[in-house]
C-alpha positions in Angstrom: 98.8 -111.7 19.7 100.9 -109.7 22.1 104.4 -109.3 21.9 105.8 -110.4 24.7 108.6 -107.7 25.8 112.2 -109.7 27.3 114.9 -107.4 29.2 118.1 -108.7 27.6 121.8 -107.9 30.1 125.2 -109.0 28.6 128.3 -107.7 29.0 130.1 -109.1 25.4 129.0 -107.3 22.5 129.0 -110.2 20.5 127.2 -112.6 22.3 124.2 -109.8 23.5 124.0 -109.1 19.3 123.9 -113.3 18.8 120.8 -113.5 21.9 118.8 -110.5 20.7 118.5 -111.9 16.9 117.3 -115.0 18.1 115.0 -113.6 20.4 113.8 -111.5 17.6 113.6 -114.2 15.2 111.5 -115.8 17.9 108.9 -112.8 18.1 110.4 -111.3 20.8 110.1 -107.7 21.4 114.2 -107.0 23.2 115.5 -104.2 25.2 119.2 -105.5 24.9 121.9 -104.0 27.5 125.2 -104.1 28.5 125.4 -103.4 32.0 123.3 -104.6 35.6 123.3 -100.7 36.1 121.3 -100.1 32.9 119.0 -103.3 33.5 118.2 -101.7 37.1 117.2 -98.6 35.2 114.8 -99.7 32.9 113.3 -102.0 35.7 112.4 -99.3 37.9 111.2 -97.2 35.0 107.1 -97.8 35.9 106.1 -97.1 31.8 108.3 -100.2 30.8 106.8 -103.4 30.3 108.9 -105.7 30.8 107.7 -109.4 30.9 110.8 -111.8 31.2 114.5 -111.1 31.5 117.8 -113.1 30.4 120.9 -112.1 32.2 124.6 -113.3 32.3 125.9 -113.2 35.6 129.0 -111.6 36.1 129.4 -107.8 34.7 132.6 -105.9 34.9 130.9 -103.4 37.3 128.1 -104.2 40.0 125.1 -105.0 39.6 125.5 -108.3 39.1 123.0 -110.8 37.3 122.3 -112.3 40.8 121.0 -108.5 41.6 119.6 -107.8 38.4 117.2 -111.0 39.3 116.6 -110.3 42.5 115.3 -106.7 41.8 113.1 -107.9 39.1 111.4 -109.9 41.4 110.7 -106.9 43.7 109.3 -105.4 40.3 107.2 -108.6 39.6 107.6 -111.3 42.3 106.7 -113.7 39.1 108.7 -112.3 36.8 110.3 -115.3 34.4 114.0 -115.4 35.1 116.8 -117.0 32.5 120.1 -117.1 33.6 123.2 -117.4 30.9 126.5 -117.9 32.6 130.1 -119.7 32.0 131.2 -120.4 35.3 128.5 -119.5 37.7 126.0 -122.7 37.2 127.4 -124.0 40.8 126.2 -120.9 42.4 122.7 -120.7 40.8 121.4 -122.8 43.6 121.8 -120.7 46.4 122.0 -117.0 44.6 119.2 -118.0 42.0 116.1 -116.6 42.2 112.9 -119.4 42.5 111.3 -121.2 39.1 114.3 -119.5 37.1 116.7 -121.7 34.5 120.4 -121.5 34.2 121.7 -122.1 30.8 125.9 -123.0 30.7 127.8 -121.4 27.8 128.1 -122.6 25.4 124.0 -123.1 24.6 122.2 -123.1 21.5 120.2 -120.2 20.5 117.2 -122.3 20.5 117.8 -123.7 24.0 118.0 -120.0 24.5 114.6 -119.5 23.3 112.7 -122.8 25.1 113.8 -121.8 27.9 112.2 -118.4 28.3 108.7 -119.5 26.6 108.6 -122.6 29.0 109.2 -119.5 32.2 106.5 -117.2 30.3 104.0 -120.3 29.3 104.5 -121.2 33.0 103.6 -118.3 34.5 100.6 -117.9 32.2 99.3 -121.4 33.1 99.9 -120.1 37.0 97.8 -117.2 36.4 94.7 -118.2 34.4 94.2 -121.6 36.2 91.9 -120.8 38.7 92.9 -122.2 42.1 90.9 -124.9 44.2 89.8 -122.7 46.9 
């Protein structure tokens, strides 16, 4: 089976060690950064395979985690989208990028987890389900 490759951006040290040893755990394959600037970077870097991303929202410096998603669906306009924020669920709304999931701090790791497969399983279904043309 394929490891699937998640782009990881948080800005505490702590919390981006905590996500990328679940994700690991999970059989994820993590490029873990600290910054919206760096997450840009390896976006538009055309040899990285990047197949879902996890962001927190607010960075010291811009980008923010708004941008971060907003660019990766310029990369991949299907591109599976997890959002990890403490104070910016209200905003998700109308800043969110479409089919993406907000998760509120504090979350488990394994919500953490479920809510990237159900993004990646989703998109699979969407592209190997023929449509009724």
């Amino acid at each position: 089976m394929e490891t699937v490759t998640i782009l990881l951006v948080e800005d505490e040290v702590l919390l981006l060690l905590a996500f990328e040893q679940a994700l690991v755990e999970a059989g994820f394959a993590v490029l873990a950064v600290a910054s919206g600037k760096k997450a840009l970077k390896i976006m538009s870097d055309a040899a990285t395979t990047i197949q879902g991303i996890i962001t927190d929202i607010r960075f010291h410096k811009t980008p923010d985690g708004w941008d971060v998603a907003r660019f990766s669906r310029e990369v991949d306009p299907e591109m599976p989208v997890v959002y990890v924020s403490g104070d910016s669920d209200p905003d998700w709304a109308s800043k969110g990028v479409p089919n993406s999931i907000i998760l509120g701090k504090p979350f488990t790791m394994a919500q953490l987890v479920t809510a990237i497969s159900k993004l990646l399983n989703d998109r699979r279904l969407r592209t190997t389900v023929p449509s009724a043309s």
